[in-house]
C-alpha positions as CSV (number, residue, x, y, z in Angstrom):
1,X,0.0,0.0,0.0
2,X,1.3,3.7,-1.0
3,X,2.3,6.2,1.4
4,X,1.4,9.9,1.3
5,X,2.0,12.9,3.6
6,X,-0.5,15.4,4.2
7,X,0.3,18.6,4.1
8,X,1.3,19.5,7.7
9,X,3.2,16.3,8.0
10,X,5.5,17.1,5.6
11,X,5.6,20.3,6.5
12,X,6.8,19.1,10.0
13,X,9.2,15.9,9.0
14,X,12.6,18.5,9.4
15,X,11.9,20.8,12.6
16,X,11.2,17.5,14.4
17,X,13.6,15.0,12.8
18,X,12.3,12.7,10.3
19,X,13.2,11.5,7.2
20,X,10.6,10.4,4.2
21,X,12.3,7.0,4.1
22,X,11.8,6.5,7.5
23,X,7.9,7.5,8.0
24,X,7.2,5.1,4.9
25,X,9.3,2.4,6.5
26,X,7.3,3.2,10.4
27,X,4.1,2.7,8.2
28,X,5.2,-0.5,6.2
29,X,6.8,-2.2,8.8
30,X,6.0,-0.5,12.2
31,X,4.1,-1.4,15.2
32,X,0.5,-0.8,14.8
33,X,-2.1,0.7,17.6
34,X,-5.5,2.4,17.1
35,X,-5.3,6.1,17.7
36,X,-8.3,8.8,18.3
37,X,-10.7,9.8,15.6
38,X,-10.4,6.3,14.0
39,X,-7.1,6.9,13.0
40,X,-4.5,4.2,12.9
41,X,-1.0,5.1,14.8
42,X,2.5,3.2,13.3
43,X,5.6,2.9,15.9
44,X,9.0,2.2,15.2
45,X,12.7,2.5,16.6
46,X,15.6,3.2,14.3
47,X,19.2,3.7,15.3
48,X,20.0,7.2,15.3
49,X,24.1,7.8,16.7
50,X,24.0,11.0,16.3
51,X,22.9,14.6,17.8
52,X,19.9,16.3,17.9
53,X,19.4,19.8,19.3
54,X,22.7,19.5,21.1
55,X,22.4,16.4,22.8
56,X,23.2,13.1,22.0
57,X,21.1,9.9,21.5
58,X,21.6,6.3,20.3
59,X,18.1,5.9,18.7
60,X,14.7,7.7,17.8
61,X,11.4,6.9,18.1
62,X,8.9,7.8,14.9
63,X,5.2,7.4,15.4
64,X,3.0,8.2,12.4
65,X,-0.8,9.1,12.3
66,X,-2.4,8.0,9.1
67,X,-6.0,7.4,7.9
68,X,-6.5,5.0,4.7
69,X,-7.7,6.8,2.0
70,X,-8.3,5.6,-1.7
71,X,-6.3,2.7,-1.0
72,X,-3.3,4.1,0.0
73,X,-2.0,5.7,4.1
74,X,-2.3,9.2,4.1
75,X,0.1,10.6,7.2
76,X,-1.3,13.3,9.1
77,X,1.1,14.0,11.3
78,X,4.5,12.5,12.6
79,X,5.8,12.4,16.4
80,X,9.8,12.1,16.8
81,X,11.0,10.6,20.2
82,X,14.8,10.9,20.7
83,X,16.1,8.9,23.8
């Protein structure tokens, strides 16, 4: 199944640290919980190694918030967990 990103969530993928790769990736292959409105949340770690707003951190955490539209995810917005 495709991936698209609203608006907003592309919009949003640099200021809080996400790649493209890695929201279609969280989507494909990610954990998957039910979120509010009916929406459908994806989880997944990746190894990160590097810094991010001047502190260090070994891995990230994306979580994505898609609905399925027209047979394809659409992302409406992405949360970025550093730790």
């Amino acid at each position: 199944m495709d991936v698209h990103l609203h608006p907003h969530a592309a919009q949003r993928l640099e200021e809080r640290g996400a790649m493209l790769d890695e929201v279609r990736v969280t989507v494909m292959e990610g954990e998957r919980f039910a979120a509010k409105f009916g929406r459908k949340g994806f989880r997944r770690n990746f190894t990160f190694d590097g810094v991010w707003n001047g502190k260090v951190y070994a891995n990230k955490q994306i979580e994505a918030y898609a609905v399925e539209e027209d047979g394809a995810w659409l992302v409406i917005t992405v949360i970025v967990k550093f730790f």
